[in-house]
Each structure stands twice: as structure tokens, then as C-alpha cells.
C-alpha positions as CSV (number, residue, x, y, z in Angstrom):
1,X,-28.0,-35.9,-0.8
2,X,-26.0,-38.6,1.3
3,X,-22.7,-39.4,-0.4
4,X,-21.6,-42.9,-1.6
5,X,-18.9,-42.1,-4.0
6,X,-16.4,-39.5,-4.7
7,X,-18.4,-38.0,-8.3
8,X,-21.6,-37.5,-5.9
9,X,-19.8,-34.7,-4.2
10,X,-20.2,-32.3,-7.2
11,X,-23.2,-33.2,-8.2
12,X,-24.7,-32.5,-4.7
13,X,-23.3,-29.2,-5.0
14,X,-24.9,-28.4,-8.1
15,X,-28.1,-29.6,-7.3
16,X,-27.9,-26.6,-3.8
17,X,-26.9,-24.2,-6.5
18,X,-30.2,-24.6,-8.8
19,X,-32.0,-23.1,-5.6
20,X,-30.3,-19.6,-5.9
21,X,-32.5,-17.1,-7.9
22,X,-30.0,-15.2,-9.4
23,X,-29.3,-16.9,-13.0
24,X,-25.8,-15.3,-13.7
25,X,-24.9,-16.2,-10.3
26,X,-25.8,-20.0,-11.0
27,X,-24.5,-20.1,-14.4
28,X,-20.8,-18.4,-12.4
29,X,-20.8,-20.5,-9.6
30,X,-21.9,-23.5,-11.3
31,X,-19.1,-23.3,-13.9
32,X,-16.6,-22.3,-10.9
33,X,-17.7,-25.9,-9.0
34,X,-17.2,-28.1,-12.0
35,X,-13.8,-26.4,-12.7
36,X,-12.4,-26.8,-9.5
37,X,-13.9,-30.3,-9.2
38,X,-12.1,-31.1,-12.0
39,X,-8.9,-30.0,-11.3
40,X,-8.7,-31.6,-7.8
41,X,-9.4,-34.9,-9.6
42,X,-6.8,-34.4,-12.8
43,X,-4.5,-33.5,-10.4
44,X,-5.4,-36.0,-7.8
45,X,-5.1,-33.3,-5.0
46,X,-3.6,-34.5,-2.0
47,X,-4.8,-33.5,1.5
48,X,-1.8,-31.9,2.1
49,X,-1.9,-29.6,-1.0
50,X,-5.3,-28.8,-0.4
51,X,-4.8,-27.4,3.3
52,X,-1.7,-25.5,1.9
53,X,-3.8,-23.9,-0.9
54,X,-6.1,-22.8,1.5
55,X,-3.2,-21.4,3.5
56,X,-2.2,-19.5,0.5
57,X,-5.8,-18.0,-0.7
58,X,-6.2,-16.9,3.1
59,X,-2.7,-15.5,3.6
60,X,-3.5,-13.2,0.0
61,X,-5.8,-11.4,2.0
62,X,-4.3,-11.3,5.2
63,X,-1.7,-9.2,3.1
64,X,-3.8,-6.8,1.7
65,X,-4.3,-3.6,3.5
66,X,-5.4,-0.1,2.7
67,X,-1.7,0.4,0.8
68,X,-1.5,-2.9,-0.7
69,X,-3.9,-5.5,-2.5
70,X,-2.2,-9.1,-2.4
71,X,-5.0,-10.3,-4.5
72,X,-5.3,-8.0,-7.4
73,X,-1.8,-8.9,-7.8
74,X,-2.3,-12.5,-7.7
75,X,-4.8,-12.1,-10.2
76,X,-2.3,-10.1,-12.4
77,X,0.6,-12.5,-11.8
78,X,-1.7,-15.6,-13.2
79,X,-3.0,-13.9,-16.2
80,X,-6.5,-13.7,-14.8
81,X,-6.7,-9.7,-14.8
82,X,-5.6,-9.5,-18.7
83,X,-7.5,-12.4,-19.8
84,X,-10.5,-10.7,-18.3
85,X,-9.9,-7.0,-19.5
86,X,-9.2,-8.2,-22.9
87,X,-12.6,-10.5,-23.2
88,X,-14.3,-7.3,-21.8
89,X,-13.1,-5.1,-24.4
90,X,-12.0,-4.3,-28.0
91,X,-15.7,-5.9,-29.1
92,X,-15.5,-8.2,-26.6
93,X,-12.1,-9.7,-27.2
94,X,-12.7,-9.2,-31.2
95,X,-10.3,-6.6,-32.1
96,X,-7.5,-4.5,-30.3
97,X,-8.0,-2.1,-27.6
98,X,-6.5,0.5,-25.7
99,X,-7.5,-1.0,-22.2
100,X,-5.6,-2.4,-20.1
101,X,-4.9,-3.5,-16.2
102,X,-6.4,-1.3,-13.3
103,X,-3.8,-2.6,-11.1
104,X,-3.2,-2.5,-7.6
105,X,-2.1,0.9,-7.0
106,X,-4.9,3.4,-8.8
107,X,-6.3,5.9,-5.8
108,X,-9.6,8.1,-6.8
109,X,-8.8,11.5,-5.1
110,X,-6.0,12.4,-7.4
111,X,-5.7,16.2,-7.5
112,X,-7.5,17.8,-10.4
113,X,-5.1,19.6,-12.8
114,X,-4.9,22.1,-15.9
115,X,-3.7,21.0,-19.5
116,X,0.0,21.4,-19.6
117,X,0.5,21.3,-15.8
118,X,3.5,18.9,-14.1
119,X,2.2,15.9,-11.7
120,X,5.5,16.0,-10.2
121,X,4.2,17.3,-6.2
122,X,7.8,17.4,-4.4
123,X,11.3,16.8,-4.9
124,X,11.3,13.6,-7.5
125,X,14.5,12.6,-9.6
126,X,14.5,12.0,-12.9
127,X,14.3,12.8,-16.7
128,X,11.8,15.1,-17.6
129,X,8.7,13.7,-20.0
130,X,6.0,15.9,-21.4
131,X,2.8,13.8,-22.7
132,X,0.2,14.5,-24.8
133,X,-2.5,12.2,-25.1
134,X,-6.2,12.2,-26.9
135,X,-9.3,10.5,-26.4
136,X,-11.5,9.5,-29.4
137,X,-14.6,7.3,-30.0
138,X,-15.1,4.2,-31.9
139,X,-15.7,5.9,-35.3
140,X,-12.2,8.3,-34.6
141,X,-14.4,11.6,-33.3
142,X,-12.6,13.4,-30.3
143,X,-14.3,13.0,-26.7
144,X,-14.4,16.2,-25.3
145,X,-15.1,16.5,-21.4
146,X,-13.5,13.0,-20.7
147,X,-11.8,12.9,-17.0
148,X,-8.2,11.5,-17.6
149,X,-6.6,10.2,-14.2
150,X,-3.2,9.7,-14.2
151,X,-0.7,7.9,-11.8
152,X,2.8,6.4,-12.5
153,X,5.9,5.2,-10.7
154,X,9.1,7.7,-9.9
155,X,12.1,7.0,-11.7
156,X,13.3,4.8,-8.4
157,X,10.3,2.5,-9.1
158,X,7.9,3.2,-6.3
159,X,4.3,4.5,-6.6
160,X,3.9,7.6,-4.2
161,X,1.8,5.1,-1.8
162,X,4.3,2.8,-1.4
163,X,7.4,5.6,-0.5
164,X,6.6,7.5,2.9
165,X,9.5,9.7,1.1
166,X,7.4,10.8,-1.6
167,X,4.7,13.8,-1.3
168,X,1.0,12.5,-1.1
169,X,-0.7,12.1,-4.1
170,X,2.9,12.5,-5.8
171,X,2.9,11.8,-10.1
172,X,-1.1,11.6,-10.0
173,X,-3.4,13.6,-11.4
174,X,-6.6,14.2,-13.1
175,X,-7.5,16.2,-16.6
176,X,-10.2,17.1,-18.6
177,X,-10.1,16.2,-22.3
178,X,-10.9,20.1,-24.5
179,X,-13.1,19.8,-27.5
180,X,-10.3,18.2,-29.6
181,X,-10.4,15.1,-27.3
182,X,-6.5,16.1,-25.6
183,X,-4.7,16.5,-22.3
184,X,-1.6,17.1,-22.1
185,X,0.9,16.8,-18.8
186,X,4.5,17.0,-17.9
187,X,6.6,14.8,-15.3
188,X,9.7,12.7,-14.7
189,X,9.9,9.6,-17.1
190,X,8.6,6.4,-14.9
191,X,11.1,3.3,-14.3
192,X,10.5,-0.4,-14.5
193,X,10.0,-1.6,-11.1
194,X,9.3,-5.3,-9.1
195,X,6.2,-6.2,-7.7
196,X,6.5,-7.0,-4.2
197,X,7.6,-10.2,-3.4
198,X,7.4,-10.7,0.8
199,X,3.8,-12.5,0.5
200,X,2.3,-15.5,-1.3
201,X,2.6,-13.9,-4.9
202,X,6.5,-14.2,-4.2
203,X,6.5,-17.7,-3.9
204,X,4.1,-18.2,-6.5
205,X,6.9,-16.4,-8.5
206,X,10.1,-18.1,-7.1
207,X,8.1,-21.6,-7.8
208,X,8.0,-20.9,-11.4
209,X,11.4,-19.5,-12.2
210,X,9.7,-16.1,-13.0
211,X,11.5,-12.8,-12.4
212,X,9.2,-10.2,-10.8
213,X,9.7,-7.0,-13.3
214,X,7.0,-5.0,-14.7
215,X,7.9,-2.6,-17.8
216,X,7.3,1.1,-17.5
217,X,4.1,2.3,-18.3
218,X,1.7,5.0,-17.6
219,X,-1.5,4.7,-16.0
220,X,-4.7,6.3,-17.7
221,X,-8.4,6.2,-16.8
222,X,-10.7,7.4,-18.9
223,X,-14.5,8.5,-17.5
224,X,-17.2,10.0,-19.3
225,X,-20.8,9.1,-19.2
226,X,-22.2,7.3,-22.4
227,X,-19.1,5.4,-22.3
228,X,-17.6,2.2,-20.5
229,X,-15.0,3.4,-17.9
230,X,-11.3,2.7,-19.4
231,X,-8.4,1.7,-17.5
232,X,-5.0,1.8,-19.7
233,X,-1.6,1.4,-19.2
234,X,1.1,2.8,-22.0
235,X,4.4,0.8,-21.9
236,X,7.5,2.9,-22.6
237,X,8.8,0.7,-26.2
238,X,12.8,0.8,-24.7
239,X,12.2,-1.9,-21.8
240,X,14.1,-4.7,-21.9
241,X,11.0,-6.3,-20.0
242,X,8.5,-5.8,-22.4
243,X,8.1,-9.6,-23.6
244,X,8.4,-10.6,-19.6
245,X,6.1,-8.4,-18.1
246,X,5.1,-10.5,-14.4
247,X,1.7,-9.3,-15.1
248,X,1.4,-10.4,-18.6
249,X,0.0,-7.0,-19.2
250,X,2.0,-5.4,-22.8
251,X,-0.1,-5.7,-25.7
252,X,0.8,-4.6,-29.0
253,X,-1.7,-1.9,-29.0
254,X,-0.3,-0.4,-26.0
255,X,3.3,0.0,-26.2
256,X,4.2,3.4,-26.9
257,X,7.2,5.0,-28.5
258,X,9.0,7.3,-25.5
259,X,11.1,9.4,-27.4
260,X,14.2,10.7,-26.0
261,X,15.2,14.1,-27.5
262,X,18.9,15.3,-26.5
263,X,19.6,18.0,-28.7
264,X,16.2,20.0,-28.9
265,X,15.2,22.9,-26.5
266,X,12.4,21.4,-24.4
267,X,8.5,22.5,-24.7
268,X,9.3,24.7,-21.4
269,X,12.4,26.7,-21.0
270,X,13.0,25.6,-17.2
271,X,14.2,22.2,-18.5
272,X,17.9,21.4,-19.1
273,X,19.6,18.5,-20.6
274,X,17.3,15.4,-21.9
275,X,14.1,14.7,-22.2
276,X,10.9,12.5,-23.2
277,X,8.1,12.9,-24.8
278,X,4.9,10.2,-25.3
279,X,2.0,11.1,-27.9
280,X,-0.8,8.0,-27.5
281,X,-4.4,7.8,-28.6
282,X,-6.8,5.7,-26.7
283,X,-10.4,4.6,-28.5
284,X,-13.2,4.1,-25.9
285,X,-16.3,2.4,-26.2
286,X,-20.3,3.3,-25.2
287,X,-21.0,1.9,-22.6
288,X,-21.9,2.7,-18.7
289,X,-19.3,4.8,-16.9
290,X,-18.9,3.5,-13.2
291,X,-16.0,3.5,-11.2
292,X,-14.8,0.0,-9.3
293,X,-13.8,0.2,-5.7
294,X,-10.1,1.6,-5.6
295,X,-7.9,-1.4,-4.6
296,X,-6.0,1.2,-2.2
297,X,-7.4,3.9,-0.3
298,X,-3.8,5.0,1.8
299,X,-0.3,5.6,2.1
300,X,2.5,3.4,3.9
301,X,4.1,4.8,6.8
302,X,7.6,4.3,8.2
303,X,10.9,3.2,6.2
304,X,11.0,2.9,2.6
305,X,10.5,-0.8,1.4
306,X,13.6,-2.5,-0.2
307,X,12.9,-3.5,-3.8
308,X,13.9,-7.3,-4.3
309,X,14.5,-8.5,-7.8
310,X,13.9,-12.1,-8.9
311,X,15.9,-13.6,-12.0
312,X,14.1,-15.8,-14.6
313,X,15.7,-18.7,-15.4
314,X,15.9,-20.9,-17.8
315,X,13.0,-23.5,-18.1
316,X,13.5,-27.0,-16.8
């Protein structure tokens, strides 16, 4: 099709995509042309902004190595990863559910572990938290046999992969639900921590007036055949970032109460002083049980990145 005006653009695109045989691919990209179409001509995109929007979309994967995925947190700093997760899940987007954000830091060859046994691989400050967890289906019957793979921040805020201090594999590991649908683990309570902030998802951040904090929370994922694949995060119900979260990731359903328990002998005599414990039930669905690509396969080498902190201001 030759062009004479500026609406024949689209529709010359559309017309190319009828020839692809795949139908959901047509009916995606289809949608995906007349969106963007759209946009460029609501917002009457300059030249200029264009070429810098292409800058940005190339520099989010220019960023993302084997130890850090630019985009997944670009999807997650925009809304898209919750918005997606949610449709996906609960009935399709019907009622609550326990799943939640992958994120950008799950690894699959966490070390298998026992009920009762600490994640905690090497010398890691922080308070002590003992979790107990329990897996059921739709109609409330435990899931027995469930793989549980678990991965959370120290109490500094890094993930092991990011902190060439921290042992490999460090506050990760992987449990097998018993016939009563339940794990249980013990480790050091996680901290709120920034995202990183050195790469285009910073200045998408600084250009809104958005800090960059993420609540604590607790990774789970949840695999069993006969059911769909559930990634969850528990929120810890004392962080002041709960209604902030950069990744708009807290639901309702998913912040748990961390309880802080000063006075009472812990469940193992070893520990001294304070501690936490976190009780959480998650509901998965049927469904196929596949695994997605991990968004990080490695470990950063070399000094310990500095964590910058953004402040939210006021709106405009």
C-alpha cells in the first residue's frame, strides 16, 4: 500500500498482519499497532521523543545481564506485571488471589531443603523469623507434594545475587509440602529495599516524583502438576511502604501479619532475644504447571552496589 496520508500508515500495517497464521498472534499484535498508533497521535509525538523512546526501550535491554533484568523491572515499575498477574489469576481477575509478581530476582537451582531447616547459608545479620506456610486448593483441601521455592532479601536489603558478600544461593530454598499441605522454614526477617536506579527505570522514577522502595515481602513459588505454577510474594504488614510499593505489587490478600514476639522462648533453643514469626495460606488453581525462563541465571561479582533511595514528593 503507497501512503497518501498520515491514518494510511496503520491501516497498511494491519492489512501485513492479516497474513500471519497464527490467530492469537494477529488478534495481539493487531491490538498492540492500534494502541500505539493511537498514542503517537493523542499525544502528537514529536520526532524527537520518538528517537528518545527508542533510546530508552534499547538501553532496558542493554542493562539486563545474567544478574539483572532492566525490563522485568520496567514492567513492574508501570504496573504492567500486576495488571497482568491479577487478570491471570483469582478466576481470571474475578476474585482475590494469592499470586503475585515473579520479579526480577527468582533463580531455579535453589538448594532443596527439609521442613523446619534455616535458608540462612553464611554469616547474615538480622532478626530471626520462623515461617510456616500451607498450600491448599480451590475447595480448601491441602496440596501435598507441592515444591515451595523460597528466596528473600537480607535484612541490608540485597538479594544474595546482587551482594558478592553474601554466600551463593544465600536465603533460598526449596520444600516439599507433607500431606497436610505445609512447609515450614526458619531465617532472618527480610528488609525493605530500593530497586536499582542507575538505568532507564531510574529516570522513569525521578520523572514522576516516585520514590523507589519496595515493602518487605517473601518470595513463594508454588509447582505441582494439575495445577497452574504460582508465583507469591507475602508483604511483612509493619512497612511504612506498603501503600507506595514502586512496583505496585501489595494486595490486600497478600499482606501478612509478621509478628514480633519479645518475651517468648523461640521455637529453637539456639535463638536469643527477638524474634518473627509469619503463618500464610496460599490457594492455587488447576491448571498446567510450567516454569517461565528465570529472569536471572548468575551472581554479581566485585564491590557491593550502593543502595540509592529516591523521595516521593508531593504531586504538582
Amino acid at each position: 500500500m503507497i501512503i497518501t496520508r498520515q491514518q494510511d500508515v496503520t491501516e497498511a500495517v494491519l492489512g501485513e498482519l492479516e497474513r500471519a497464521p497464527d490467530e492469537r498472534f494477529r488478534e495481539i499484535m493487531s491490538a498492540a499497532v492500534r494502541h500505539l498508533h493511537d498514542f503517537a497521535r493523542e499525544v502528537n509525538l514529536t520526532e524527537a521523543e520518538f528517537h528518545k523512546a527508542c533510546t530508552y526501550i534499547a538501553k532496558l535491554g542493554q542493562m539486563t545481564t545474567d544478574s539483572h533484568n532492566e525490563v522485568v523491572l520496567a514492567a513492574g515499575s508501570l504496573g504492567l506485571s500486576s495488571l497482568v498477574c491479577l487478570l491471570n489469576n483469582g478466576d481470571n481477575g474475578q476474585t482475590d488471589t494469592t499470586a503475585n509478581l515473579m520479579g526480577p530476582f527468582w533463580r531455579m537451582e535453589s538448594p532443596r531443603a527439609q521442613n523446619g531447616e534455616s535458608i540462612v547459608r553464611g554469616p547474615t545479620p538480622g532478626e530471626p523469623i520462623f515461617v510456616r506456610a500451607w498450600v491448599h486448593d480451590r475447595e480448601g483441601r491441602p496440596v501435598a507434594g507441592a515444591e515451595v521455592d523460597v528466596w528473600h532479601t537480607s535484612a541490608e536489603g540485597f538479594y544474595e545475587n546482587q551482594d558478592p558478600g553474601q554466600a551463593n544461593m544465600n536465603l533460598r530454598g526449596k520444600f516439599t509440602t507433607d500431606e497436610n499441605g505445609h512447609i515450614a522454614f526458619r531465617s532472618v526477617k527480610p528488609a525493605g529495599y530500593p530497586i536499582p536506579i542507575g538505568g532507564p527505570v531510574g529516570e522513569l522514577l525521578r520523572a514522576q516524583g516516585r520514590h523507589n522502595m519496595r515493602p518487605a515481602h517473601i518470595h513463594f513459588m508454588i509447582y505441582k502438576p494439575g495445577y497452574k505454577t504460582q508465583f507469591s510474594q507475602v508483604y511483612s504488614s509493619d512497612d511504612p511502604n506498603l501503600d507506595t510499593d514502586v512496583q505496585f505489587g501489595v494486595t490486600r490478600a497478600l499482606v501478612g501479619e509478621y509478628v514480633l514476639h519479645e518475651n517468648q522462648p523461640a521455637p529453637y533453643g539456639d535463638i536469643q532475644g527477638p524474634w518473627y514469626s509469619l503463618d500464610y495460606h496460599f490457594t492455587i488453581e488447576p491448571g498446567q504447571a510450567t516454569l517461565p525462563k528465570p529472569p536471572i541465571t548468575g551472581k554479581a561479582e566485585g564491590p557491593r552496589p550502593q543502595l540509592q533511595i529516591l523521595k516521593r514528593t508531593e504531586p504538582a
